[in-house]
N, C-alpha and C positions, 0 to 999 in steps of 0.2 A: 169634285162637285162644281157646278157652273156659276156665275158670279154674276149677276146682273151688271148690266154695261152704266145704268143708271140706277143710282140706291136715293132712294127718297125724293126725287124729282130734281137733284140738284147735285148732287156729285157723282161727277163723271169718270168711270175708274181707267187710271191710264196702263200699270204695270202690276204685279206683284214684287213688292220688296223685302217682304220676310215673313218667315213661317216657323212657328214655335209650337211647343205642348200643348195651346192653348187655342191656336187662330192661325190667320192669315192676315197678313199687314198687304195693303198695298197702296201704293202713291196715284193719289186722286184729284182731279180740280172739281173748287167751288164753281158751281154756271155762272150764280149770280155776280159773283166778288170777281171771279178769275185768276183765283189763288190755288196753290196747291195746298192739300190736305192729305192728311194718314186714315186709312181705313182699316180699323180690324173688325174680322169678321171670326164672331167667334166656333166655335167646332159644334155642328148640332148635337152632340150628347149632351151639350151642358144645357138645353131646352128642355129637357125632360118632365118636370113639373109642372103641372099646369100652371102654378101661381109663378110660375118665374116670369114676366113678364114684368109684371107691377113692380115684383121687388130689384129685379134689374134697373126699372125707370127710375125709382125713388133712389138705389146707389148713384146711378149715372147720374141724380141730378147732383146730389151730393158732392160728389166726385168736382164737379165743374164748377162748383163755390172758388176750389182751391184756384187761387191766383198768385202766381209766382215768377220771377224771372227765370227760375232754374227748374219749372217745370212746362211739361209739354200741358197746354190748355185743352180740354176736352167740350169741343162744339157741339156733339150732337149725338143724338145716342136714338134706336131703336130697335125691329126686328124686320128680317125679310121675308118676304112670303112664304117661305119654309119652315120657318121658325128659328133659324140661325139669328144670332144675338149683332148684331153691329154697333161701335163706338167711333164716332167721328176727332179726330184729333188734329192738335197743329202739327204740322209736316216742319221735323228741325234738319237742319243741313249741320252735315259734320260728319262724324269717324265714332262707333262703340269704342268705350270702354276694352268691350273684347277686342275688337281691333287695332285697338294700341296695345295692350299688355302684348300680345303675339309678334308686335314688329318689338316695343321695347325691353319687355319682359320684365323686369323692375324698374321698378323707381324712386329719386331719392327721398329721402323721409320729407320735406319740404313737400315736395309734389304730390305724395299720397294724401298726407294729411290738407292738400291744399281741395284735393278735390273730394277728398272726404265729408272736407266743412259745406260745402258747397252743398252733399246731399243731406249733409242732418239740417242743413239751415230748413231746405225744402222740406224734410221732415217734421222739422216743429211746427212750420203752419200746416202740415197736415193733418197731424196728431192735433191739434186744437180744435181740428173739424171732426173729428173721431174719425177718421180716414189712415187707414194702415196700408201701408203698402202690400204687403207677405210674399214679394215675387222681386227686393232685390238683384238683381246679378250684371258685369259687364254687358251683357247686350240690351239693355235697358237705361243705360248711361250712354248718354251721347256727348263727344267732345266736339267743340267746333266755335265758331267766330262770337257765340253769347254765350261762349264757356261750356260749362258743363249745366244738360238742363236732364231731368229724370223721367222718363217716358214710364208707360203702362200702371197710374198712379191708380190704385183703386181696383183694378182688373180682375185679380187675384181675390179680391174682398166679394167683387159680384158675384161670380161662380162660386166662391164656396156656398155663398148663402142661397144660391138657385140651385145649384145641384143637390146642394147636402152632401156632398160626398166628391171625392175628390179624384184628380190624375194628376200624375206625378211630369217630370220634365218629360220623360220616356215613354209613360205608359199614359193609358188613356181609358182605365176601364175606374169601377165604384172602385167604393171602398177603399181608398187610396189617396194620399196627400196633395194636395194645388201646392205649387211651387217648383222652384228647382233643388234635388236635393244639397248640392252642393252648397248652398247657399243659404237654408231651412234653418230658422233656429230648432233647439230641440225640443221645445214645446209644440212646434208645429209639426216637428218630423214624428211626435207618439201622437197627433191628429186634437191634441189640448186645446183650449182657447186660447189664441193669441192677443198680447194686445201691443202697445206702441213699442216695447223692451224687445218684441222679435224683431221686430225692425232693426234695431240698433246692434243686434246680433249680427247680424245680415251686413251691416255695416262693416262691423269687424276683419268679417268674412273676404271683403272686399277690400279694407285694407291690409288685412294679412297675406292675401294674393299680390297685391301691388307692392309691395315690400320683399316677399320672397322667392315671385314667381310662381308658383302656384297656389292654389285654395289649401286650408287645414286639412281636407280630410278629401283623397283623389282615390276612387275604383273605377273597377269596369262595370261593378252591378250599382244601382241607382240605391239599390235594398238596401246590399251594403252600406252606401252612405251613410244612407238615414241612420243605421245605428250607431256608428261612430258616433255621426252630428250628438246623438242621446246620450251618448253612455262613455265616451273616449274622450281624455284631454287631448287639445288639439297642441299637437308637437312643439317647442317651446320655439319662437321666433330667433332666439340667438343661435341657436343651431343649424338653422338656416340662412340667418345673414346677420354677420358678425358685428357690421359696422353702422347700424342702428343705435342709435342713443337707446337704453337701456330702459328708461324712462318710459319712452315711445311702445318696446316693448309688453310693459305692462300695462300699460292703456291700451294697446289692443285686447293683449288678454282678458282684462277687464269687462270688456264689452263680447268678447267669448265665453263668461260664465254662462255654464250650463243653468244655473236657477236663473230668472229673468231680476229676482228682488235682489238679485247680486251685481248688477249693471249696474249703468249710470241712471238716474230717476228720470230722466228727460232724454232727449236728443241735441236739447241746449247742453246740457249739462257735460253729453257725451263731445259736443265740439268744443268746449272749454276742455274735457281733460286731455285731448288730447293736441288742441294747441298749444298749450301749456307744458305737454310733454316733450317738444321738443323746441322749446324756448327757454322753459324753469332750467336755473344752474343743474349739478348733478345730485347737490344733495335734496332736494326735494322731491318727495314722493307723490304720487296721484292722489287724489281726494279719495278717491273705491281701490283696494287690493285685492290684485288675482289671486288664485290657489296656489297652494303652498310648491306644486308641482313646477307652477312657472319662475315663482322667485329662485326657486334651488337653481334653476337652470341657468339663470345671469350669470352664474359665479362658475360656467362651462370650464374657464379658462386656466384653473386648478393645476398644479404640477403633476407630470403624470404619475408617482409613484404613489400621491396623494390620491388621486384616480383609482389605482388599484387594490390600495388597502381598503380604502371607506366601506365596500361592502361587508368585508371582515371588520371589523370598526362595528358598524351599524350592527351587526349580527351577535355581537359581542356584547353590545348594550343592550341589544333585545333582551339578550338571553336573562341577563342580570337583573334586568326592569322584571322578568316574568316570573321569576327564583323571588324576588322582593316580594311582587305583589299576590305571589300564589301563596305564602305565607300570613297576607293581609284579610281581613275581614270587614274591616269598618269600609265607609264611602269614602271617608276622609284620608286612609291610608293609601287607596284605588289615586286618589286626584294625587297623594303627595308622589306615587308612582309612575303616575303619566309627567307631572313636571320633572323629573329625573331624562325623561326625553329628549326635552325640550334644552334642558342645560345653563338658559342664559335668565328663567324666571320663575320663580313659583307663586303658584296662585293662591291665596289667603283668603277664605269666606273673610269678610265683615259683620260684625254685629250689628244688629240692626239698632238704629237711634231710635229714638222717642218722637222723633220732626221726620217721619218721613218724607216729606215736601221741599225741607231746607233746601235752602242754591246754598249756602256753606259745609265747605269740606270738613269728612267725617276723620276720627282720629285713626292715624297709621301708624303701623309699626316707625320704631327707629332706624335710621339710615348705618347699613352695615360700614360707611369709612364715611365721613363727613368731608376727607381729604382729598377720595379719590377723585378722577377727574368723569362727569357725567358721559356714559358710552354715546357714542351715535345711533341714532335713531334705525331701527332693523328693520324691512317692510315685514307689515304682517298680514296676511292674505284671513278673508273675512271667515272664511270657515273656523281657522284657527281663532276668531275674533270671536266668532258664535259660539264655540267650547267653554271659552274663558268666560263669558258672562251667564252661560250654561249651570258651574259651578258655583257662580254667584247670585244667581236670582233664581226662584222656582217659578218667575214671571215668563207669562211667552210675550218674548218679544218680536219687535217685526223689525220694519228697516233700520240698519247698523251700519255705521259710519267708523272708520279708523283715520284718526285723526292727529294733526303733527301737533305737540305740546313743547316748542324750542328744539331741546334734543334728546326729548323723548317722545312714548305714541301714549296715544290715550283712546277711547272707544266712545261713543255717545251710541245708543238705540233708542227707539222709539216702543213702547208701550201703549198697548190701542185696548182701552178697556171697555168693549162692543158692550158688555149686559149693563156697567154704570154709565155709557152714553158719556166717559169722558178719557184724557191720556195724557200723557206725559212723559219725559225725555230723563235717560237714564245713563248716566254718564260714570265713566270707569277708567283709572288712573293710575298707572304705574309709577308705586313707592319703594325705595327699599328693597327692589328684585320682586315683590307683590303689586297685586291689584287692589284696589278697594274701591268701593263704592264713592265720589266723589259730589256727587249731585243726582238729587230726586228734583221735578220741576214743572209744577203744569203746565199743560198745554192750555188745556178747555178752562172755560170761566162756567161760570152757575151760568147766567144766561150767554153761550157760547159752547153750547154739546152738543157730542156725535159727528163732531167738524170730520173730514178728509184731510188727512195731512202730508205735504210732501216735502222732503229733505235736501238741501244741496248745502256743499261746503262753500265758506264766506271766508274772504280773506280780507282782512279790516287793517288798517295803514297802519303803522307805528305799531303792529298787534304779531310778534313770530309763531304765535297759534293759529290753528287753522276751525276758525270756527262752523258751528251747523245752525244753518237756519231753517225753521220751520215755519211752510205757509200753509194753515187751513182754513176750508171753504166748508160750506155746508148746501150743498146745491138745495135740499128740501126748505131749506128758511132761508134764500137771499139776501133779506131781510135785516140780516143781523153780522152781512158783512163779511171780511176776510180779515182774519188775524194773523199776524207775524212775529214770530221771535225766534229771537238771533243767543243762540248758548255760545258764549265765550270761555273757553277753558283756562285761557289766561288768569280770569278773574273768577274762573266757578260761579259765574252768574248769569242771570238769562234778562235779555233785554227785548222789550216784546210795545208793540202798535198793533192798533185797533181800524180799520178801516171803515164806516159806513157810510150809508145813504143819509144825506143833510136833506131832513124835509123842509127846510127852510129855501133850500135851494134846489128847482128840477133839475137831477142830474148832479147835482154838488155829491161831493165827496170832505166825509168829516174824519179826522185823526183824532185819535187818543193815544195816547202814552204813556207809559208804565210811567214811575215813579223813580225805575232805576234809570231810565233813559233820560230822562232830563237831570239827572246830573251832571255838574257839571265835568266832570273825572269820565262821564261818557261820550263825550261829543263824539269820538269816533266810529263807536257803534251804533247812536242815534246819526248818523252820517250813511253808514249803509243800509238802516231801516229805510231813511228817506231815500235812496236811491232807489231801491224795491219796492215804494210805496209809487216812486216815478214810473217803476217798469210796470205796475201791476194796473195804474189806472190810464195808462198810457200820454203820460203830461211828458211835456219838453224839458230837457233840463234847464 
């Protein structure tokens, strides 16, 4: 289809420079500036709807808030007298993504993750605009003299919402997913809502390519893909490339979980784990654990005859566990039969106390050798996390954290109780070869319900626990502020600030503080409140 020479009276098209699923890019100059610019011109199927116009102009303007170093700026946006869609952008000088991995093919864990951080930075100010990418992949990463900057921001968000329906990298008809499959989380590849977590899947995707040389999941059909992307772990990175810190491998993983509430909570959060992962000595583990599939995999490097028996091994314990438990009738004989599994813990309902609420730990069994020397800490991947506090609470819980306690793990979840409009953080401790219950702890205050809360791991100085901190908002009452608290496992206590609006001052901001933070035995974790209350209101240190 033909191309006007001039689009909107001002940019003048000089060549085509790339053609995707979705458009046609080509390199254009400004009349008035006499600059060059990126033109894409999107495919007329996606004009379909009449209403697509307005909601194309109102994403495009959205889109152009974002201001970034490391992303491509979007100047201008319309339609052309056909009804094809056009987005004017800045024209970056460099080399794709894709066209480096093809000359270098891997690279070293330093560089993946270097350029990694680069796009989740670009992510997080985008995610704060409610702007998702959903069309991650190397030809959308440009390297070159201002580094890495992230082309086609928002793109992928336009057309879905103007077509209602979708085309794949390949295909181009309804009824079928925006995106590239390769690259699709699996929320997006069964056609789900997406929101910031696909992104950061996408992510993964990208550094699991750069690290192994190819993407997780490679066909000839695009179908294919997609269901892999859903329904298949993707192959475990040490199988691939051996001499990857170990670490590094499970923070990709990580960010390859198939549920999205299994991710990192942020894109911040995703570039700290996985800076981190290849910086942290060897024994420290990631703040989120992958499936139980990828951690076996670490340990590839087994003797071989040890190799050959484990399936006979494994099949041997099956049998035994199912001769046990097909004997059993209680729930309680079922849980004592799955920890026979397991080999290295068994899990102990607790009684429940009188203090539901306590931050003081509840009474555990006796320690089977008082002598012995404590194990090292195992990674425990979250699904296995969610079983274990499964048999301990008939509460549904929501985001779950496995968390380092010296040299052992411990679990913290969140609890969101929508019908009483309040929640609180549920924390779980291994004693004795058991778990128990360790801490109940509110979140919400009487005037402070219904907050939104989100979780990331905090690591507090002179503290070898890995604490979780929670910040909730309440977007329907601004009013009353954002609260934070910091659960420290070390001490089974929760140390929590109050943020609001000072009407005494326009614009001031007033602190309150728990009772346990101003102690004086807290300065440390009243230390990293005030750092978060720095990031949160955007003061200088």
């Amino acid at each position: 289809m033909d191309v006007p020479q001039i689009i909107a009276g001002r940019f003048r098209i000089e060549c085509e420079i790339g053609k995707g699923g979705m458009g046609t890019v080509y390199r254009a100059t400004h009349l008035g500036l006499e600059r060059p610019v990126a033109v894409k011109i999107i495919k007329p199927e996606f004009a379909a709807d009449p209403d697509v116009s307005d909601r194309f102009m109102r994403e495009a303007r959205t889109m152009a808030r974002l201001r970034h170093p490391n992303a491509a700026m979007i100047f201008d946006a319309g339609s052309l007298a056909d009804g094809r869609h056009f987005i004017v952008m800045e024209f970056v000088e460099g080399v794709t993504l894709s066209e480096t991995l093809a000359a270098d093919r891997k690279f070293s864990p330093a560089r993946a993750v270097g350029i990694a951080s680069k796009i989740l930075d670009v992510l997080a100010a985008a995610h704060e605009l409610g702007i998702i990418h959903r069309d991650l992949k190397p030809s959308n990463i440009m390297i070159g003299e201002r580094g890495v900057c992230v082309l086609d921001f928002g793109v992928a968000k336009v057309l879905a919402t103007s077509a209602d329906a979708t085309a794949t990298h390949a295909t181009t008809g309804s009824g079928v997913i925006i995106g590239t499959p390769r690259y699709m989380s699996p929320e997006q590849c069964l056609g789900l809502p997406v929101g910031a977590r696909s992104d950061l899947y996408s992510v993964g995707v990208l550094v699991y390519e750069m690290l192994a040389g190819r993407p997780p999941f490679v066909d000839a059909l695009p179908s294919a893909v997609l269901v892999k992307q859903a329904s298949v772990a993707p192959p475990p990175l040490p199988r691939l490339r051996q001499d990857i810190p170990r670490s590094l491998a499970l923070a990709v993983h990580t960010l390859l979980a198939k549920r999205p509430e299994d991710r990192p909570a942020s894109a911040a959060a995703a570039c700290s784990l996985l800076e981190r992962s290849i910086v942290a000595p060897p024994k420290d583990s990631p703040e989120v654990q992958p499936f139980a599939s990828t951690v076996a995999a670490m340990s590839h490097r087994r003797p071989v005859v040890l190799r050959m028996f484990t399936p006979l091994i494994l099949l041997a314990v099956l049998g035994a566990i199912l001769f046990v438990a097909w004997g059993r009738t209680t729930a309680r004989d079922e849980s004592a039969a799955a920890a026979l599994l397991r080999n290295d813990f068994a899990v102990t309902a607790p009684t429940r106390d009188s203090t539901p609420h306590s931050t003081q730990p509840t009474s555990t069994s006796a320690d089977t050798s008082s002598s012995a020397p404590a194990p090292a800490p195992s990674p425990m991947p979250i699904d296995e996390a969610r079983r274990i506090l499964g048999t301990l609470s008939k509460d549904k819980l929501g985001d779950i954290k496995v968390v380092r306690m010296g040299r052992d793990v411990g679990i913290v979840a969140l609890h969101d109780e929508r019908r009483e409009g309040t929640s609180h953080l549920y924390a779980v401790e291994r004693k004795g070869g058991a778990y128990h219950v360790t801490c109940r702890a509110m979140l919400d205050e009487p005037d402070f319900r219904g907050a939104s809360w989100v979780a990331e791991s905090k690591h507090v100085d002179g503290d070898d626990c890995e604490g979780i901190m929670y910040t909730g908002t309440n977007p329907r009452q601004p009013d009353v502020g954002t609260r934070v608290v910091l659960y420290a496992p070390c001490t089974r206590r929760t140390y929590s600030m109050r943020l609001e609006p000072d009407g005494r001052k326009p614009g001031g901001i007033r602190v309150r503080w728990s009772k346990a933070s101003q102690a004086p035995e807290s300065q440390a974790y009243r230390k990293a409140l005030q750092e978060k209350a720095r990031v949160l209101t955007g003061a200088s240190k």
